[in-house]
C-alpha positions in Angstrom: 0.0 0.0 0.0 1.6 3.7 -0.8 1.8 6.0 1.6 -0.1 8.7 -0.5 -2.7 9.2 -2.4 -2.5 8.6 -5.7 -3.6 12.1 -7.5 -2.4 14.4 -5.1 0.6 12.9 -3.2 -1.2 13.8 -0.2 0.5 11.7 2.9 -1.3 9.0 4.5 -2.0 8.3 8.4 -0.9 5.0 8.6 -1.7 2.4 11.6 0.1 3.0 14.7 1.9 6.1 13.2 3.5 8.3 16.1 3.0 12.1 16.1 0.1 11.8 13.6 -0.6 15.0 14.0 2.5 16.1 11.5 1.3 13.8 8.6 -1.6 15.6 8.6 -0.6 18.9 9.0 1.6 18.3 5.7 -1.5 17.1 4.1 -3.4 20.1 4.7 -0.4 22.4 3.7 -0.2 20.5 0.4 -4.1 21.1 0.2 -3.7 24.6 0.9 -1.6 25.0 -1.7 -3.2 23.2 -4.6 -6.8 23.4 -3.9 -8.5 26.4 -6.1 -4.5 27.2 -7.6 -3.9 30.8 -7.7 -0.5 31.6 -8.7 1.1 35.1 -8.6 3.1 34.9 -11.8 4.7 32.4 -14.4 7.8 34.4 -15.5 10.1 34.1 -12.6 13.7 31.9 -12.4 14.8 32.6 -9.2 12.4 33.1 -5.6 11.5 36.5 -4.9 13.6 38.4 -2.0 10.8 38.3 0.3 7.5 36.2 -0.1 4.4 36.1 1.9 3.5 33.0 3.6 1.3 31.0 1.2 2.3 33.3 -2.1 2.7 30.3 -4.9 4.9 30.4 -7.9 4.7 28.5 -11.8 8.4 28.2 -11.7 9.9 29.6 -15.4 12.3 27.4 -17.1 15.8 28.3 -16.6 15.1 28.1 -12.7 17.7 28.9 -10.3 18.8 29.1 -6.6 16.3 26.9 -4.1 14.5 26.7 -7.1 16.8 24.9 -9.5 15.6 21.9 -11.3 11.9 22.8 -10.3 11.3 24.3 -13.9 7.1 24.8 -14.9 6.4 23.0 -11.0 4.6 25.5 -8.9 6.8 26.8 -5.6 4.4 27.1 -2.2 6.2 29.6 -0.1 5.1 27.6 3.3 6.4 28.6 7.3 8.9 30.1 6.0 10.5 27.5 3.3 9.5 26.8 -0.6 7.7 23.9 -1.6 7.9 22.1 -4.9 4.7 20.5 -5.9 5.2 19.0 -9.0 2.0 19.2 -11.7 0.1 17.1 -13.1 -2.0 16.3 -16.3 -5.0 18.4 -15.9 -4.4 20.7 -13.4 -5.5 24.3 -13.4 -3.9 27.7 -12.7 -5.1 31.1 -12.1 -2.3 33.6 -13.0 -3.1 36.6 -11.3 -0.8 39.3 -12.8 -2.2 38.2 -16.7 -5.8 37.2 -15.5 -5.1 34.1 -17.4 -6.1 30.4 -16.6 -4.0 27.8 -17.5 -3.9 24.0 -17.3 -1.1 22.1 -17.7 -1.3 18.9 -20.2 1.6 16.7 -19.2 4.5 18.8 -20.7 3.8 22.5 -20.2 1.0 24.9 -18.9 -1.1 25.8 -21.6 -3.4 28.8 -21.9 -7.7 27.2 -21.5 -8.4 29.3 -24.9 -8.2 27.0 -27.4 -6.2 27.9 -30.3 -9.0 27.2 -32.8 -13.2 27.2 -32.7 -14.8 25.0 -35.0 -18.4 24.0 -35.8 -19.8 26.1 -32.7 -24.0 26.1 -33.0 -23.6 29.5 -31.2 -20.9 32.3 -30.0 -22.4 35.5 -27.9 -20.0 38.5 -27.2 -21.3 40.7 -24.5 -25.2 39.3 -25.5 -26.7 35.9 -26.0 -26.5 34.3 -29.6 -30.3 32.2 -30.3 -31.0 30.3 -33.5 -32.3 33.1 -35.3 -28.9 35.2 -34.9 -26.3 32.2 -33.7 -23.6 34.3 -33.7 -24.7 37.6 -31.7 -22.2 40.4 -30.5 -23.0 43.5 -28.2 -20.2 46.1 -28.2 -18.9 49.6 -29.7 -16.4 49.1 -31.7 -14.9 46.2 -33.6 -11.9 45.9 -36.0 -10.7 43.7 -38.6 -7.1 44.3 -39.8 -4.5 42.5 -42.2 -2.0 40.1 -41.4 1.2 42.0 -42.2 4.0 40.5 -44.7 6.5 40.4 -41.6 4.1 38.1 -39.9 4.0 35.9 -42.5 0.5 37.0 -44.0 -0.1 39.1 -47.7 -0.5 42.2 -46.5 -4.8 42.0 -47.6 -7.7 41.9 -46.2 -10.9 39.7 -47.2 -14.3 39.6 -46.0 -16.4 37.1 -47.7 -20.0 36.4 -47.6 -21.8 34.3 -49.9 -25.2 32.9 -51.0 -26.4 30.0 -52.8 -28.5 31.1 -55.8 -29.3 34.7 -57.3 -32.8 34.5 -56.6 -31.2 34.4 -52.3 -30.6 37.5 -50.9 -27.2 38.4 -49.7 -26.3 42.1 -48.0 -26.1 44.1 -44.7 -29.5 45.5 -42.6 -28.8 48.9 -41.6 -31.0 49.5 -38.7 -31.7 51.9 -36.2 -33.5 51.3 -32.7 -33.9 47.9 -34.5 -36.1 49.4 -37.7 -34.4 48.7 -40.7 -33.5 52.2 -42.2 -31.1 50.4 -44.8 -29.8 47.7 -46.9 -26.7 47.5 -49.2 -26.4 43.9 -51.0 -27.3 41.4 -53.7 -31.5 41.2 -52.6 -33.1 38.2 -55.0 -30.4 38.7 -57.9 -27.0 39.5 -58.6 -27.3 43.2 -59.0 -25.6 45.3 -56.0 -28.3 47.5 -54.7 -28.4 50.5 -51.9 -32.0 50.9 -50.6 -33.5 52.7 -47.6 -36.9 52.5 -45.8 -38.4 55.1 -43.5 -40.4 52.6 -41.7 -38.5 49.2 -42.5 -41.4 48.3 -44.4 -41.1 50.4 -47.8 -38.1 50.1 -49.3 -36.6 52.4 -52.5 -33.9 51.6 -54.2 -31.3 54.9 -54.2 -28.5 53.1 -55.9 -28.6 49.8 -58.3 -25.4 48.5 -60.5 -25.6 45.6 -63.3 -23.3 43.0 -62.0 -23.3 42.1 -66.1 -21.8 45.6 -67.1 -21.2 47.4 -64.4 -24.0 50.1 -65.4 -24.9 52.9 -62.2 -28.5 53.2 -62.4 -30.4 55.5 -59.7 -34.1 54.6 -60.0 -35.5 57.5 -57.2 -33.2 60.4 -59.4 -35.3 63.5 -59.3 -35.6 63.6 -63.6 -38.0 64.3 -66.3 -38.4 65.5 -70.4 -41.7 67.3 -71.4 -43.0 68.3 -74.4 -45.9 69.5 -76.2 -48.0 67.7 -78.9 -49.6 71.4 -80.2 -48.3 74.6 -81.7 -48.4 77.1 -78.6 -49.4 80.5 -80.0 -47.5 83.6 -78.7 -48.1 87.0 -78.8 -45.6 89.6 -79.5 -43.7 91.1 -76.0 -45.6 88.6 -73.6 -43.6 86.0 -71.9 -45.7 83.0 -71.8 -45.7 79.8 -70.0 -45.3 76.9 -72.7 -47.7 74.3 -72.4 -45.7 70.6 -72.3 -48.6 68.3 -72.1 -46.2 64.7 -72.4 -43.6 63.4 -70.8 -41.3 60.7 -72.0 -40.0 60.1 -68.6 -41.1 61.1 -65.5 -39.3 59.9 -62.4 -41.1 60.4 -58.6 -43.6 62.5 -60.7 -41.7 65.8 -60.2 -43.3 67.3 -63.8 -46.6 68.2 -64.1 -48.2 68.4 -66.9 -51.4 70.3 -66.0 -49.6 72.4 -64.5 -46.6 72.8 -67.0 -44.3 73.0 -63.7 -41.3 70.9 -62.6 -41.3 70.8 -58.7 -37.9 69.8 -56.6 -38.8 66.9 -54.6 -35.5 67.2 -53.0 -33.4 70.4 -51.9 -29.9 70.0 -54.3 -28.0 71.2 -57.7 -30.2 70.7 -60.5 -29.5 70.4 -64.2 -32.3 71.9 -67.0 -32.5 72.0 -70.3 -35.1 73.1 -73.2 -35.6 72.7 -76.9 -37.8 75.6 -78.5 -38.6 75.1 -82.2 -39.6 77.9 -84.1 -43.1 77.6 -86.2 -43.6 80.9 -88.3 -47.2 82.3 -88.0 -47.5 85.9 -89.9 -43.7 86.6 -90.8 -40.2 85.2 -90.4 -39.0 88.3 -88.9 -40.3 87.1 -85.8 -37.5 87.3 -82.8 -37.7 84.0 -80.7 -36.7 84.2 -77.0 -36.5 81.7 -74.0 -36.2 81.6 -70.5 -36.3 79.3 -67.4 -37.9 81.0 -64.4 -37.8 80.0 -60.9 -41.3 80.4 -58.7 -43.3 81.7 -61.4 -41.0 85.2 -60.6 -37.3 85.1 -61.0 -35.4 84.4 -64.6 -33.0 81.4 -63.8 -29.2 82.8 -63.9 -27.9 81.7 -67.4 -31.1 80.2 -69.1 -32.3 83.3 -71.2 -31.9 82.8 -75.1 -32.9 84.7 -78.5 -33.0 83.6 -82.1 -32.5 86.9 -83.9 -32.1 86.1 -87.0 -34.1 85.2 -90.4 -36.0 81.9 -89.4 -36.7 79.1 -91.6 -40.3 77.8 -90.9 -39.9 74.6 -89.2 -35.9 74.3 -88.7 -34.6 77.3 -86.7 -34.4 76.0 -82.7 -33.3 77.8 -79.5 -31.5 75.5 -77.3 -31.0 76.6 -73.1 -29.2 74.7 -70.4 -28.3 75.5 -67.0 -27.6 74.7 -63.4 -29.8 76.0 -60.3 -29.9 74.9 -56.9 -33.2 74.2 -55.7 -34.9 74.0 -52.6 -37.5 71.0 -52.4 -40.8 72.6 -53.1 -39.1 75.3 -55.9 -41.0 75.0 -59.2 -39.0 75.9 -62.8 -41.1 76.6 -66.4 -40.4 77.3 -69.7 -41.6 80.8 -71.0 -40.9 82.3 -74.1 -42.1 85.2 -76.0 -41.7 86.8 -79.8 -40.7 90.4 -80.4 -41.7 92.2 -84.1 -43.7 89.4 -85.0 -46.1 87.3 -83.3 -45.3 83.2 -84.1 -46.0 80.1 -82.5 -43.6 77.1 -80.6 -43.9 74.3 -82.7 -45.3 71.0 -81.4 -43.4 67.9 -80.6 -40.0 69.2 -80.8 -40.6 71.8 -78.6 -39.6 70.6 -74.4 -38.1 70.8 -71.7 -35.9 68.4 -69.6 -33.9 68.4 -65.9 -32.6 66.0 -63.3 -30.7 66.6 -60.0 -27.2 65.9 -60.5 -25.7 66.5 -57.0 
């Protein structure tokens, strides 16, 4: 029979033993000593110059002094003498100047976070991960960086995500107080699309680019082109609002055509043109002039044209283009007006187009 126990080394009592009382006093000091293991440090060769009754020691390799030979065994500083208790396979260490546990596995003490995860069903950071969001992390900031060349790495930095079919969606939900106010993805195809939502219900799509060709399209663009299908007639020295009862395009509605005004949905740097065709009425001598007002009241800066010259029926055009900044709610027409001879703006060439552009 041993005289102590088999996982500890703890001594035993044995029959008629005198002074029993010492045997098991050196049991509990070993018991002190292991139980719940706390050590102070891990990086130490030699025994400090003056320890605390009870302070324990992982012993560094290299060791020296009364602690020669005792390399990675933990030193117990114990009325008023060290201690060696050798380690063994799975035991556990607190190290409290690194906050570190460690267990040692037969050879060295090892850090208790593994090197690598794998397969996990869920991982929380600061929250609880569920099956609907298994991997779950509450925090204020978080950083990816590059493995560097001189740590054996490229230098780049990848972040993957993929999804199985086009028809899948694929992207990031931009939320705020947990409403959905964007996303920014592949959403059932393989074009890369920007949209936002006011309510996380509706969603418009700002921002849209063919993954085929690499085309920008911006469906929700403030942008129109108006025309008229009808000579306007207009008198001599009166500017006059031209009436543009078509549109070939139309986006968010900004053009009216009862109305014959373009409205800013949006404040922002707009871009106008017009196209006014000349259609003679009495006399080619007629003086052709154009104009882009703001609010009914104010010439736009820029837009104001004249054909002064003989016109050919049919064939002689005033071109105007521009930039304005707008507030949301401004409203731009065409006008024109004749001087020496009354005439008329000819129908279907005559128009007037814009879009915001920043």
């Amino acid at each position: 029979m041993s005289d102590t126990t088999t996982n500890l080394l703890l001594p035993y009592i044995l029959a008629a033993q005198a002074q029993k009382h010492v045997t098991h006093n050196e049991a509990l000091r070993l018991l002190d000593g292991l139980v719940q293991l706390s050590a102070l440090d891990r990086d130490l060769t030699a025994p400090p110059g003056s320890p605390a009754d009870g302070d324990r020691h992982i012993v560094a390799s290299g060791a020296t002094g009364d602690w020669a030979g005792w390399d990675l065994n933990v030193a117990l500083f114990t009325d008023g003498a060290w201690l060696r208790l050798p380690p063994r396979t799975g035991w556990r260490a607190w190290i409290e100047d690194e906050g570190l546990l460690l267990v040692y596995d037969g050879l060295e003490w090892i850090s208790t976070t593994p090197a690598s995860l794998q397969n996990m069903a869920l991982l929380g950071i600061g929250t609880t991960a569920d099956a609907s969001n298994p991997f779950s992390a509450k925090l204020n900031a978080a950083l990816w960086t590059a493995k560097t060349v001189a740590e054996g790495g490229t230098g780049d930095l990848f972040y993957t995500m993929n999804k199985e079919a086009a028809g899948d969606d694929l992207g990031l939900t931009l939320q705020s107080g947990f409403v959905t106010k964007a996303l920014v993805g592949l959403f059932g195809s393989d074009r890369f699309r920007v949209a936002v939502s006011a309510d996380g219900s509706a969603f418009f799509d700002g921002l849209s680019v063919d993954n085929a060709t690499g085309i920008v399209h911006q469906p929700r663009l403030p942008r129109f082109k108006a025309w008229t299908n009808y000579d306007n007639y207009v008198g001599v020295g009166t500017w006059t609002k031209i009436g543009l009862n078509n549109t070939d395009y139309n986006d968010q509605g900004a053009f009216d055509a009862g109305t014959n005004l373009f409205t800013a949905p949006a404040d922002g740097t707009y871009l106008f043109g017009a196209t006014l065709l000349y259609k003679v009425n009495s006399s080619t001598a007629a003086r052709m002039r154009g104009r882009l007002v703001l609010n009914g009241a104010t010439d736009v800066r820029g837009s104001y044209g004249e054909i002064s010259g003989a016109h050919v029926s049919g064939a002689t055009a005033l071109w105007l283009q521009t930039m304005v900044p707008l507030t949301a709610g401004d409203t731009v027409e065409l006008q024109g007006t004749f001087r020496a001879q009354e005439g008329y703006f000819a129908a279907d060439q005559t128009s007037l187009w814009g879009c915001k552009i920043g």
